[in-house]
N, C-alpha and C positions, 0 to 999 in steps of 0.2 A: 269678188270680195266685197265691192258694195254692196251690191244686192245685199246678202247675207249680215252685212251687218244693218241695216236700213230696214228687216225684215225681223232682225232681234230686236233692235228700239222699239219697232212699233210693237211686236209684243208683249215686252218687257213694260210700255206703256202702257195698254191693256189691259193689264197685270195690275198699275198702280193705280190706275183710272179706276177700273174695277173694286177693286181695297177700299177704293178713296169715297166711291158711291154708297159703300156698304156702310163703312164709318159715319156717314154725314146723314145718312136714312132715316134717323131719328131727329134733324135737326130741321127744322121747318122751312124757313130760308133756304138750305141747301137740298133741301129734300125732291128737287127735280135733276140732281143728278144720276139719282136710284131709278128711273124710269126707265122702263126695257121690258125685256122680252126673251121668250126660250123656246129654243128650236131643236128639234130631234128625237134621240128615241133614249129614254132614261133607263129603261130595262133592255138591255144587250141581248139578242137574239144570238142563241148558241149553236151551235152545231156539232154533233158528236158521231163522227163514226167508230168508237171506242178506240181506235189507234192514233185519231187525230181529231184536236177539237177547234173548232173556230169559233170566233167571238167576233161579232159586227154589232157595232154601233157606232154613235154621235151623237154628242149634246152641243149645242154653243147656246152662252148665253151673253148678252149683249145688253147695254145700255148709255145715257146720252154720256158717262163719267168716263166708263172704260171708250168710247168713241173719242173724246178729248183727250184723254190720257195718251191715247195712241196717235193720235193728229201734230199732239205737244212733243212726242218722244221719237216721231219722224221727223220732225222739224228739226229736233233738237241731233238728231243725228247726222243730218248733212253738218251742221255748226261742227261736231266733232270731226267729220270726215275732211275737211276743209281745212281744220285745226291738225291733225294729224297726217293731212296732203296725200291723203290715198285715192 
């Protein structure tokens, strides 16, 4: 049950890291938190045998905001798991 929740924070931080990099990307000052990178394939490779169709793919994108965000919101979840005594 830790795991799982220590693995939602940090996503959930990722999440607001991310937002938070997008938001500040025009702000000068903050504009090295929008630095990153993208990995994967943006166009989904299909497969159709007309009775069943598969779809493979993967994007991640990353950068230093969504990295903090997620550093911040693991940390921040042992503090809850502690508080909560699970």
């Amino acid at each position: 049950m830790k795991k799982v929740i220590i693995v939602i924070f940090c996503i959930l931080g990722m999440i607001v890291g991310m937002a938070l990099a997008d938001a500040t990307a025009g702000i000068s000052v903050l504009r090295w938190l929008s630095i990153g990178g993208e990995i994967g394939i943006k166009n989904p490779i299909v497969i159709d045998l007309s009775f069943l169709q598969f779809t493979i793919g993967f994007w991640l994108k990353i950068s230093i905001g969504g990295v903090l965000g997620m550093v911040v919101f693991g940390l921040l979840s042992k503090v809850v798991l502690d508080w909560l005594k699970i």
